[in-house]
C-alpha positions, 0 to 999 in steps of 0.5 A: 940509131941505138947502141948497146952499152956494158953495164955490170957486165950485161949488154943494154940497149941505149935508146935512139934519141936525137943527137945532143948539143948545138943545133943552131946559133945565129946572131941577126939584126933585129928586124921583122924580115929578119926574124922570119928568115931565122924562123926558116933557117930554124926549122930548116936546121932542125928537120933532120931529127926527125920532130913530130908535125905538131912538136915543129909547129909549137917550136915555129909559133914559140920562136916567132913570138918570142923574137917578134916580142925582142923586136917590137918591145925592145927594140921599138920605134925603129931602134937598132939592135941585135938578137942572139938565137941559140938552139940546143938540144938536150935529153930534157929536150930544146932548149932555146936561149934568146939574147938581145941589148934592147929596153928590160923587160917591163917589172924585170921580168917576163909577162905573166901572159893570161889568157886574153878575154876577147871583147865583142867587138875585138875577136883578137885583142892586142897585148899578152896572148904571144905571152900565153902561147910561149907560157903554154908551150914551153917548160922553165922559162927564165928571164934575166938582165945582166949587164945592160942584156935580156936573156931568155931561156926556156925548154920545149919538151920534145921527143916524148909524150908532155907531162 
C-alpha cells in the first residue's frame, strides 16, 4: 500500500511495491526430490506478493535449472552434499543467491549457454539449453568459487515491464 512521504516540504506519494528483504532461505540436501520440494516452498513463499503469472513462471523455471544443475554437475555420481537458496527482494527486484560445496563450475565460471541446435533426429539434445534459459531470464548473474564454495548470484526483474 502506498504511503506519502514530506519531501521539501510537499506530500508525495510512494509507490506500492512489495515488500523489501528476505523472502526465503533454506539450506537442503542436495537431491532431486529435494530440489522439487524448495521449488514448492519457493513459489509458496513468494505468492503473497502478488507476482504476475508469467514473472512465477520464469522464477520456478530458473530455480529449478539452477538447482537441478547443483545437484546433477556438482554433486554428481550420488556424491553428498548441500545447497544454500537464499531468496531477496530488492527494488532492482529478485535476487537469488545459490551456494553449495560441490565440483567448481567447468573453466570458473558459469556456462555460456547458447541456444542449442536441435539435430534431426534429437528434437531436444542434452547439454547447455538449462544454460540458455537461466541466460535469457535472468539479469547480472555472477559466479564465483571462494573457499572451496560455488556461489551463484543472479536477479530476475520483476514488478515492472523488462528492459
Amino acid at each position: 500500500m502506498p504511503h506519502d512521504t514530506a519531501v521539501n516540504g510537499a506530500m508525495q506519494e510512494e509507490p506500492a511495491g512489495p515488500p523489501q528483504g528476505l523472502v526465503k532461505q533454506t539450506r537442503f540436501k542436495a537431491t532431486f526430490r529435494w530440489v522439487r520440494r524448495v521449488i514448492h516452498d519457493s513459489m509458496d513463499a513468494l505468492e503473497p506478493y502478488g507476482l504476475s503469472a508469467e514473472e512465477m513462471g520464469s522464477i520456478e523455471i530458473v530455480l529449478a535449472e539452477a538447482l537441478n544443475n547443483v545437484v546433477e554437475h556438482a554433486y554428481p555420481d550420488d556424491e553428498t552434499g548441500e545447497v544454500t537458496l537464499s531468496l531477496r527482494l530488492r527494488n532492482s527486484g529478485l535476487m537469488v543467491e545459490v551456494r553449495d560445496q560441490g565440483r567448481p563450475m567447468p573453466q570458473g565460471r558459469a556456462p555460456i549457454g547458447d541456444h542449442p541446435m536441435a539435430e534431426d533426429n534429437d528434437p531436444m539434445p542434452e547439454g547447455g539449453y538449462g544454460w540458455y534459459l537461466i541466460r535469457e531470464l535472468v539479469r547480472d548473474l555472477i559466479y564465483d568459487r571462494r573457499d572451496g564454495e560455488n556461489i551463484l548470484i543472479f536477479r530476475l526483474v520483476i514488478g515492472a515491464p523488462s528492459a
